[in-house]
Steps between C-alpha positions, in 0.01 A plus 500: 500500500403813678154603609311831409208585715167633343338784703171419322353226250689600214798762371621576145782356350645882488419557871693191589807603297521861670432295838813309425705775416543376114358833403440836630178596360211310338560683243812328459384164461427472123825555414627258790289220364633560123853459604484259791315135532237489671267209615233394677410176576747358296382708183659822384262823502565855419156643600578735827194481548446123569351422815696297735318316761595267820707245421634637171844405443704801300829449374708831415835402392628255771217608760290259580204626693181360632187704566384467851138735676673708770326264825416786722352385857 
């Protein structure tokens, strides 16, 4: 499982697609989530606009990743 840092309390499930390469644009992102699986949690969603928060886990494909706040000292 890999870890994706938030910058702030929450991002979009677009903005965290385009963060991970999987798209270009957020514009992209409806038509990503219509042709890929996408979940959240354990649950599939195809809203890029659902709001993933710390310790989120989102699966695209065979990515595993786990929602971590960026610990800045």
């Amino acid at each position: 499982m890999k870890t994706f840092y938030l910058n702030g309390e929450f991002m979009t499930l677009a903005q965290f697609l385009k963060a991970n390469d999987y798209i270009n644009s957020g514009g992209e992102a409806k038509y990503f989530l219509q042709d890929y699986v996408v979940k959240i949690n354990g649950e599939q969603c195809s809203l890029r606009g659902k709001k993933l928060y710390e310790k989120d886990i989102v699966t695209v494909g065979n990515d595993d990743f786990v929602l971590l706040y960026d610990k800045k000292d």
